[in-house]
C-alpha positions as CSV (number, residue, x, y, z in Angstrom):
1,X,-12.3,10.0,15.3
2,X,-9.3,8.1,15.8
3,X,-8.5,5.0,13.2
4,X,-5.7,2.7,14.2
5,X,-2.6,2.3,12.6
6,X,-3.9,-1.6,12.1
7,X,-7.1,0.3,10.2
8,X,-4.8,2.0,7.6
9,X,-3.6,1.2,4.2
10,X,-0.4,2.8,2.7
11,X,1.2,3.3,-0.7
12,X,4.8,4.2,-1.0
13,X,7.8,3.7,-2.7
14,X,10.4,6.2,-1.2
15,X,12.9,5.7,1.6
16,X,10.7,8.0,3.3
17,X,7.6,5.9,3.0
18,X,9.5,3.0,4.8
19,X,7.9,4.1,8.9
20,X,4.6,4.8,7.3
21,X,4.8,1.4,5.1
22,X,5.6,-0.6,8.4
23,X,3.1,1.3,10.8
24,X,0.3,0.9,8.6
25,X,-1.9,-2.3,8.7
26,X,-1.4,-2.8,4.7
27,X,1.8,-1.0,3.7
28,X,1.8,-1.6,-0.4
29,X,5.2,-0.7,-2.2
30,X,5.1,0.5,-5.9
31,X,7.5,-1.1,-8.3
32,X,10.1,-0.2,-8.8
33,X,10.7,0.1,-5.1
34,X,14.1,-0.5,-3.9
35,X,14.7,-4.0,-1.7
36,X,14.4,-1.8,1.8
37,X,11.1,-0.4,0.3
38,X,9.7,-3.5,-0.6
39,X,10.7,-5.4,2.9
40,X,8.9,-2.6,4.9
41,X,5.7,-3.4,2.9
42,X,3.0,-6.3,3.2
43,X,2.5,-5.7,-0.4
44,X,3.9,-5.1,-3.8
45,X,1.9,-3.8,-6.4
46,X,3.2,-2.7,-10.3
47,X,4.1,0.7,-11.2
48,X,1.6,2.6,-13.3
49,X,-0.6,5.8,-13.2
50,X,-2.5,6.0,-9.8
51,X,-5.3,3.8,-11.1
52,X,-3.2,0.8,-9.9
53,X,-3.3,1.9,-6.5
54,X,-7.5,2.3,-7.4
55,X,-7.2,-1.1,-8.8
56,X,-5.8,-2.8,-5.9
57,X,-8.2,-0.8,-3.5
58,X,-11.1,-2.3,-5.6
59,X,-10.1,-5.9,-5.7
60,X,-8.7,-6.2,-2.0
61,X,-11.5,-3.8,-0.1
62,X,-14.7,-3.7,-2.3
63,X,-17.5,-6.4,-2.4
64,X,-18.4,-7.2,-6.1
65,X,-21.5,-5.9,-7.0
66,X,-24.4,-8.3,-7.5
């Protein structure tokens, strides 16, 4: 199965994460990301314990439930 790049979202906030964060289709830095981090990202999301990252998944990606 192959998923394009386009398909894929990132979290980062390492130097390192910078060619992920701008090959994926959502590339989301964590605060607080240096300003290279956060330019290489779509997104910027708070800093916090991974349940942010859950959080955003949720309220970006996931239809409410009826």
């Amino acid at each position: 199965m192959r998923i394009p790049a386009s398909s894929v979202a990132v979290f980062g906030d390492g130097s390192a994460d910078i060619p992920m964060l701008r090959a994926a289709g959502l590339g989301v830095a964590i605060a607080p990301s240096k300003p290279a981090i956060r330019e290489a990202a779509t997104h910027c999301i708070e800093s916090g314990p991974i349940d942010v990252a859950i959080r955003y998944l949720e309220e970006h990606f996931l239809l409410p439930s009826t």
